[in-house]
C-alpha positions as CSV (number, residue, x, y, z in Angstrom):
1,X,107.0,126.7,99.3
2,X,106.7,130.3,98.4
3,X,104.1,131.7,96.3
4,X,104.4,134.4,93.8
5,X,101.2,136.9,93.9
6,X,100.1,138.5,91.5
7,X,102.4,136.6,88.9
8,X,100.9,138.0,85.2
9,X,100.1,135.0,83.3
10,X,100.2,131.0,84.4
11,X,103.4,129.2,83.6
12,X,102.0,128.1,80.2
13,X,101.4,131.7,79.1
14,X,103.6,134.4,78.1
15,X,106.0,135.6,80.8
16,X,107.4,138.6,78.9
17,X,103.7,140.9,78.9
18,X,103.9,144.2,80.0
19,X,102.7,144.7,83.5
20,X,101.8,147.9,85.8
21,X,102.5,148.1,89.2
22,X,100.1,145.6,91.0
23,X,102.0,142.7,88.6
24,X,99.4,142.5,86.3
25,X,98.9,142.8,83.1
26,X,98.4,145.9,81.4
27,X,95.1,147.6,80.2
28,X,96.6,147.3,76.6
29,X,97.2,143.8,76.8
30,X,93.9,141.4,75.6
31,X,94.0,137.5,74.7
32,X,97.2,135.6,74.8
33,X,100.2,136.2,73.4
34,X,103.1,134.8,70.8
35,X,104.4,132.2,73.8
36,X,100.3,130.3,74.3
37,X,99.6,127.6,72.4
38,X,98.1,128.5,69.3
39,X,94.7,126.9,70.9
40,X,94.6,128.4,73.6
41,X,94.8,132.2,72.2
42,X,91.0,132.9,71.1
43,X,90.5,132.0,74.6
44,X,89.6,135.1,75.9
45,X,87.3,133.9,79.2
46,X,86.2,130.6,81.5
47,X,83.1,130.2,79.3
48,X,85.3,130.4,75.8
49,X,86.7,127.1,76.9
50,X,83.5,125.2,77.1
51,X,82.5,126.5,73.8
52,X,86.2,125.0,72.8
53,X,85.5,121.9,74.6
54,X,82.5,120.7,72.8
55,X,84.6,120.9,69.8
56,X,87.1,118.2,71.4
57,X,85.3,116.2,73.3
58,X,82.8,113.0,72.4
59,X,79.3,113.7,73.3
60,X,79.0,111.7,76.3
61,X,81.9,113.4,78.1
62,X,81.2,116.7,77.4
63,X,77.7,115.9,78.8
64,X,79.0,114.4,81.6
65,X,80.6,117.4,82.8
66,X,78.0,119.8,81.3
67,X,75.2,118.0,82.4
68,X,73.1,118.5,86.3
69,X,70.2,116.8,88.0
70,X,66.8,116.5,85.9
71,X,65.8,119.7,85.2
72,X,69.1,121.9,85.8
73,X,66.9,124.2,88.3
74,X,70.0,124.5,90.7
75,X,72.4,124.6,87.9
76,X,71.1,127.6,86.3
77,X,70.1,128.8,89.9
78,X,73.6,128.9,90.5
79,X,74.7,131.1,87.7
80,X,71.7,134.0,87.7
81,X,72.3,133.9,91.8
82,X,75.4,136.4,91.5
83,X,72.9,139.0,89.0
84,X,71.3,139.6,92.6
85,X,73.7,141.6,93.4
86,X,75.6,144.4,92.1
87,X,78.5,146.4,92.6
88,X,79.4,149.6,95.0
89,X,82.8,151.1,93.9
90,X,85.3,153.3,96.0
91,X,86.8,155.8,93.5
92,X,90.1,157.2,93.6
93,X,91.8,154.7,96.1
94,X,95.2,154.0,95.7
95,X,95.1,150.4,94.3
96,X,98.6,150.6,92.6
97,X,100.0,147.8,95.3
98,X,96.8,145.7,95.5
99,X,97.4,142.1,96.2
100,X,94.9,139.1,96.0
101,X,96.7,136.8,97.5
102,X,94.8,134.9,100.5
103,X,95.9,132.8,103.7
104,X,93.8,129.2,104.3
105,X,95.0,126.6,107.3
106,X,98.3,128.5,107.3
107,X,98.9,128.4,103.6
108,X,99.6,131.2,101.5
109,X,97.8,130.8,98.4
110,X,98.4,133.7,95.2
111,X,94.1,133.7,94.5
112,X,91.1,134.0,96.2
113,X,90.1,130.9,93.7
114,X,91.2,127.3,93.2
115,X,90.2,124.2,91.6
116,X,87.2,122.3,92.9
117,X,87.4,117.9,92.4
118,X,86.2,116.8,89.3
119,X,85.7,112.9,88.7
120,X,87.4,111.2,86.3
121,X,88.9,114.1,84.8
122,X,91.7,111.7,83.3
123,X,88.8,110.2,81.1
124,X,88.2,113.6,79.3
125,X,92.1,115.2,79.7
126,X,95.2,113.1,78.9
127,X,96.1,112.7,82.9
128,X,93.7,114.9,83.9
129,X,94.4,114.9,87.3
130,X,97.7,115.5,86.9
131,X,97.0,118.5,84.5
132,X,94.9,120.1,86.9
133,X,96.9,119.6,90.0
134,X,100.5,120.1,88.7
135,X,98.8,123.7,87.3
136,X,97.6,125.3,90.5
137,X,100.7,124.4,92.3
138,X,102.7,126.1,90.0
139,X,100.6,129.1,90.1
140,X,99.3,129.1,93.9
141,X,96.2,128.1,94.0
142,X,94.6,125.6,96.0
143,X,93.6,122.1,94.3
144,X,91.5,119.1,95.6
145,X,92.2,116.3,93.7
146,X,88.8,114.1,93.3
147,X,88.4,110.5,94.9
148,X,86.7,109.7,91.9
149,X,90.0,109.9,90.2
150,X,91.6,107.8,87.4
151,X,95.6,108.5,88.4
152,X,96.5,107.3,91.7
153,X,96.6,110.0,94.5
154,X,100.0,108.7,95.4
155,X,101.2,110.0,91.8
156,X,99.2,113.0,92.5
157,X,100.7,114.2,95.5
158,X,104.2,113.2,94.7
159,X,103.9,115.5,91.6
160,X,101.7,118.6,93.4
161,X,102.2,118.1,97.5
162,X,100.1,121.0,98.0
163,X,97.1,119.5,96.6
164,X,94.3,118.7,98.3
165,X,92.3,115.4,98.4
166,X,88.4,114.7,98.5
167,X,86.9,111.5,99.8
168,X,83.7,109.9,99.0
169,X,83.7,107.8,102.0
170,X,83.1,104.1,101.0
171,X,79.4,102.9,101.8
172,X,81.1,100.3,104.0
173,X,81.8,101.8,107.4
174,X,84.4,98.9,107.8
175,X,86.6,100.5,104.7
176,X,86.5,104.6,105.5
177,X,89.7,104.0,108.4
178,X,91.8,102.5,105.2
179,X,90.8,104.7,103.1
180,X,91.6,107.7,105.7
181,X,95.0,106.0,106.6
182,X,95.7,105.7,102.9
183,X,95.2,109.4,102.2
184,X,97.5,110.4,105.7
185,X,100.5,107.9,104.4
186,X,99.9,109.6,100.7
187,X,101.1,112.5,102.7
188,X,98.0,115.1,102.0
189,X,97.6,117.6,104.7
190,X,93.7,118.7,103.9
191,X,91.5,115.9,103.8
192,X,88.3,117.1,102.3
193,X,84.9,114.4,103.1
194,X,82.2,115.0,100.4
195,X,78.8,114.6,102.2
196,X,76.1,115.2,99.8
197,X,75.6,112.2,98.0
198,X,73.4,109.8,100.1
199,X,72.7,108.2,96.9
200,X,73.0,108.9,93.3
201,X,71.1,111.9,91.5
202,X,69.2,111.8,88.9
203,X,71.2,112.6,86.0
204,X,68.9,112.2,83.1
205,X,71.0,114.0,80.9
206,X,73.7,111.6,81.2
207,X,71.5,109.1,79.6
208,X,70.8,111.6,76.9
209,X,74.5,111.9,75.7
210,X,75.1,108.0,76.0
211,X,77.2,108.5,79.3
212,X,77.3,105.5,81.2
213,X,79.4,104.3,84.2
214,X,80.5,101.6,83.8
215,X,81.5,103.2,80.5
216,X,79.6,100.8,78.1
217,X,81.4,100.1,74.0
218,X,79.3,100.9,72.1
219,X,79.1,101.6,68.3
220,X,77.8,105.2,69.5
221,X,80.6,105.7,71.3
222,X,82.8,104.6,68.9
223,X,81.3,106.7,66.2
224,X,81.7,109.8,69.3
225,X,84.5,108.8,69.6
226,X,86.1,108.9,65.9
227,X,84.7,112.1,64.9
228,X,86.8,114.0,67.9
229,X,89.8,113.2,66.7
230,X,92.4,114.6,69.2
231,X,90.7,113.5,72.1
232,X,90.1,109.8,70.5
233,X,94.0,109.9,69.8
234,X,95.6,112.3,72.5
235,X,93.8,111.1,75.5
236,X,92.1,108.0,75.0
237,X,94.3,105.9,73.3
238,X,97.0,107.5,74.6
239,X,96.3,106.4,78.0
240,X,95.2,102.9,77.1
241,X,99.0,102.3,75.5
242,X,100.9,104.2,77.7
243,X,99.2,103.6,81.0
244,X,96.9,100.7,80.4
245,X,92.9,100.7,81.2
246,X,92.0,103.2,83.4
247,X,90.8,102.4,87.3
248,X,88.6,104.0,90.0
249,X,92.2,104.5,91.6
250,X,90.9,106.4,95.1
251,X,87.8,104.8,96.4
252,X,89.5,102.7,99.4
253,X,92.8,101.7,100.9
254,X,93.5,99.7,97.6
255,X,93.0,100.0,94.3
256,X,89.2,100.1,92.5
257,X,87.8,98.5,89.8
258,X,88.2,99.3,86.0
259,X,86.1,101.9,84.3
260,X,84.4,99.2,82.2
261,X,83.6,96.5,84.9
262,X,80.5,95.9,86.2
263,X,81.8,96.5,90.1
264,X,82.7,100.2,89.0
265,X,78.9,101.4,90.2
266,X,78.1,99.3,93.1
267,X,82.0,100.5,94.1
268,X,80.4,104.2,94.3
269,X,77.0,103.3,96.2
270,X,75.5,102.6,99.0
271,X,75.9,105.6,101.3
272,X,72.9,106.1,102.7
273,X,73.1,104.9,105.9
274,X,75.7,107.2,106.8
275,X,75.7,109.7,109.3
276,X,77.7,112.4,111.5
277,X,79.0,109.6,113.8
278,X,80.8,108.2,110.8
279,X,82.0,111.9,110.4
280,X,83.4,112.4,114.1
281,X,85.0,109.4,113.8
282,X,86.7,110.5,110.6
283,X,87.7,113.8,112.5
284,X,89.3,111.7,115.2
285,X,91.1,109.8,112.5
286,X,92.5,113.0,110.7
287,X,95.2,115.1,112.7
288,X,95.3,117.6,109.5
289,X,92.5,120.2,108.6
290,X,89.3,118.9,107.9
291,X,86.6,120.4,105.4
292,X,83.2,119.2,104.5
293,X,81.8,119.7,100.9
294,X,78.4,119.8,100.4
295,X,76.9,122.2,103.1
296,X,73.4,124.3,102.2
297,X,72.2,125.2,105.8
298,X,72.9,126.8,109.0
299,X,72.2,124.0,111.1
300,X,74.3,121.7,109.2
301,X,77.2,124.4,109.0
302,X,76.6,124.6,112.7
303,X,77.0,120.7,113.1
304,X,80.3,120.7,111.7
305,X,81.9,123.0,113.8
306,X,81.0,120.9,116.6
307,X,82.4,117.7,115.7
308,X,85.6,119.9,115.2
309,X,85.3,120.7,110.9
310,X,88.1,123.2,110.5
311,X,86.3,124.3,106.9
312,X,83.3,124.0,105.1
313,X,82.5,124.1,101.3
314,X,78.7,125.6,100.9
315,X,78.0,123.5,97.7
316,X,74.4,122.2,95.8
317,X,77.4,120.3,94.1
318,X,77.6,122.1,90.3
319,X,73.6,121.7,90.6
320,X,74.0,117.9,90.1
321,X,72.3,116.3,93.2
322,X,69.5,117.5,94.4
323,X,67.8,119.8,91.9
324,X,66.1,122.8,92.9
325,X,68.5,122.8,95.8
326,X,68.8,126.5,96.7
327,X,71.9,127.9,95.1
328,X,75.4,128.4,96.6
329,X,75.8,132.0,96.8
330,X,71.7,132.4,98.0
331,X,72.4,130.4,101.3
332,X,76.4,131.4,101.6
333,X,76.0,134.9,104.2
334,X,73.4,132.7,106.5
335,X,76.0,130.0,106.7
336,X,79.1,132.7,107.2
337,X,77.0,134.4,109.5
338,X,76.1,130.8,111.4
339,X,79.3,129.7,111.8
340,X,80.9,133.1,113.1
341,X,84.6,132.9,112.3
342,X,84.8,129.4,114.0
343,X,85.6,127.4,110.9
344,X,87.0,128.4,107.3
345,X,83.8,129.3,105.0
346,X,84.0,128.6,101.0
347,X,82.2,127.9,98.5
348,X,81.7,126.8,95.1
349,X,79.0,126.2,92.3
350,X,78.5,128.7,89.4
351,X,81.8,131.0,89.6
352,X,82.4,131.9,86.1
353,X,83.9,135.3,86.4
354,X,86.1,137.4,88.7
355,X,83.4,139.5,89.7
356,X,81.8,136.0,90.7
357,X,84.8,135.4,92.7
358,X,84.6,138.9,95.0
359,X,81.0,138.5,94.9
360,X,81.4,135.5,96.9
361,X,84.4,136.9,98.8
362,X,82.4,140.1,99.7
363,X,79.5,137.6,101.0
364,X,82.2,135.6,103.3
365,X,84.0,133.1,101.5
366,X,87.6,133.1,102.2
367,X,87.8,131.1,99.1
368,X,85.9,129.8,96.0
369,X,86.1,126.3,93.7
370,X,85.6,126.2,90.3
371,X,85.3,123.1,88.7
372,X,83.6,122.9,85.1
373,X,85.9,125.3,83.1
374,X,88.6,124.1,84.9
375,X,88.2,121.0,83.2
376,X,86.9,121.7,80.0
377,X,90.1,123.5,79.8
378,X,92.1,120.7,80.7
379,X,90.2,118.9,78.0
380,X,91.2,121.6,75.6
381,X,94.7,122.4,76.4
382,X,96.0,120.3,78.8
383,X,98.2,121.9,82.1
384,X,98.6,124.7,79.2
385,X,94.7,125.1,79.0
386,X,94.7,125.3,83.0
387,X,97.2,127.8,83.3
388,X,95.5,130.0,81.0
389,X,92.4,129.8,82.3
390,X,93.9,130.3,86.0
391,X,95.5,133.3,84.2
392,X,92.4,134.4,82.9
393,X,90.1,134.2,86.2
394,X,93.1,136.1,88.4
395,X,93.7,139.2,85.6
396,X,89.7,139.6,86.2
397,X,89.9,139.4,89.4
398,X,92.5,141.7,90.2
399,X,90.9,144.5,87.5
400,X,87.7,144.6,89.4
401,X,89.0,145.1,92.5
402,X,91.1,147.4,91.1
403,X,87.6,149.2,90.5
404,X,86.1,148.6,93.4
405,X,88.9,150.2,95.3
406,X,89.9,147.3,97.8
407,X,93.7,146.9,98.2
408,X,93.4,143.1,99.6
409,X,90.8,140.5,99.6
410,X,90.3,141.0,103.5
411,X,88.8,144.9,102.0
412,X,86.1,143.1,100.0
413,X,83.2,142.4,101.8
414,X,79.5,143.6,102.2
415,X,79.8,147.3,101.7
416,X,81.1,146.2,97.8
417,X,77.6,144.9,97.1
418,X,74.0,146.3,96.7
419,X,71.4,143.8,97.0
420,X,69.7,143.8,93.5
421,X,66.6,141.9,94.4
């Protein structure tokens, strides 16, 4: 499949926008225009959407996806991480043909960014997954679809074959070979194994907003649930007529249990005793490129090249696992420098902005996840909501390095950075 770079708006957004040389919008344009959905237009960045999303969503959710570990020490950790450093510009470069477009495992993608795996996004967006997935193929980006998804990954990758998937290997060591051999027949190329969760954080402020899983009835919930409206209506009941109670549809070779039973938490436990044996094996399994999520130090990093990891995600995961884990973009040159070209290095946790994005890129990334916004704009808008906010993140990114002087994303590295503190 070819990708378009540098394409001016996502498929949801206005086509027809005057654009300068580089493909992207020009200086005059700001917001959306006449062809976005009327929600979508006073959208005018990645953090406008969660303000939108609160409106939408029931309590619960949006403090599911909100919400960290205990005291959200690594979740704001990972947002004032990129205010240590600031720009260095290159003035008059000729950036008129500038491209952003990047190359990971022999795929062209038209970003430097893509979407990271968010669990049970079909819960919060009418078939979330599918929103999210069917939006970053059509504007080149990478996705990885979540295994703790509520649409099959069959449907998935039939609908967006470029899509990535992420496994949360089963506790039971005897289940992980299904579960690989059902992703390989699904027909994903990039398996993605999420290592960080030994056991289940402490996520106080789920309990807070009345977020359970099993989801539990409750009159709370219902009472959430009938003051927001379009999400009560357009995704919740929506899905139950159309679709039928929603499943754990990815945790093993077959199907999980519903969202409301009882089994759905002891289905996502009991990891602990796992280890990087059950890792090699999984590499011996997989004949497609292999990335672990969840990486924070050199020595780890350094493990996974040598049971034959062709990428690595450095992740504190969103700053909901271990809190006061060191942030993302803190620990991400160490781990680039550690692993010395001999694996794929990205990252994600706290991108917000473009200038997040080249931050990252100028530390060693060849790529960065985002995963909140992402959602809440699913939540909001839909694919629609997605495609806008892809939109949005790529016009930023391509103005700054516009600024900064860099005609490709291989120019941004270290010398566009001063080390604040």
């Amino acid at each position: 499949m070819e990708t378009t770079k540098q394409r001016p708006i996502g498929v949801a957004a206005v086509e027809a926008l005057p654009v300068n040389r580089a493909g992207a919008p020009s200086a005059a344009y700001a917001g959306a225009g006449r062809g976005t959905p009327r929600v979508l237009r006073p959208i005018l960045s990645l953090d406008d959407f969660e303000h939108a999303a609160r409106r939408v969503l029931p309590r619960p959710l949006f403090g599911y996806i909100a919400g960290a570990a205990e005291d959200n020490l690594s979740l704001r950790a990972n947002r004032t991480s990129f205010s240590d450093y600031s720009f260095i510009t290159r003035t008059l470069v000729d950036v008129s043909k500038r491209d952003q477009s990047i190359q990971i495992f022999d795929e062209t993608y038209s970003a430097p960014f893509g979407i990271a795996p968010v669990g049970i996004s079909a819960l919060s967006a009418y078939r979330g997954d599918l929103a999210l997935a069917n939006a970053a193929q059509a504007d080149g980006i990478p996705a990885i679809m979540s295994g703790s998804s509520l649409i099959s990954m069959e449907e998935v990758q039939s609908s967006a074959p470029r899509t990535w998937f992420q496994a949360y290997l089963p506790g039971d060591r005897t289940k992980i070979r299904g579960l690989i051999d059902r992703v390989r027949k699904a027909g994903f190329r990039t398996l993605v194994a999420t290592i960080d969760l030994p056991v289940w954080a402490n996520r106080e402020n789920n309990v807070r907003t009345g977020f359970s899983m099993p989801l539990r009835p409750s009159l709370r919930l219902a009472v959430d649930g009938m003051t927001h409206p379009r999400w009560l209506f357009g995704t919740f009941l929506r899905t139950l007529v159309l679709h039928g109670m929603p499943h754990f549809e990815n945790s093993f070779a077959e199907r999980g249990a519903p969202m409301l039973s009882t089994r759905a938490i002891r289905d996502t436990t009991g990891r602990d005793h796992l280890s990087w044996d059950d890792i090699s094996e999984i590499r011996r399994l997989w004949d497609g490129p292999f990335v672990l999520k969840g990486i924070l130090s050199e020595h780890d990093a350094r493990r996974a090249v040598k049971i034959g990891a062709d990428g690595i995600i450095v992740s504190n995961h969103g700053g909901r696992q271990l809190d006061g884990a060191a942030a993302s973009l803190a620990v991400l040159p160490g781990i680039v420098d550690a692993v010395n070209g001999a694996a794929v290095v990205m990252m994600d946790s706290g991108i917000r902005r473009g200038g997040d994005v080249l931050k990252a890129i100028a530390l060693g990334a060849s790529c960065v996840f985002v995963g909140r916004p992402f959602m809440y704009a699913a939540a909001v808008g839909g694919q629609a909501g997605v495609s806008h906010a892809i939109s949005l993140l790529r016009q930023e990114v391509d103005r700054n390095q516009a600024m900064l002087g860099r005609l490709s994303i291989d120019d941004v590295d270290r010398t566009c950075l001063h080390r604040v503190s």
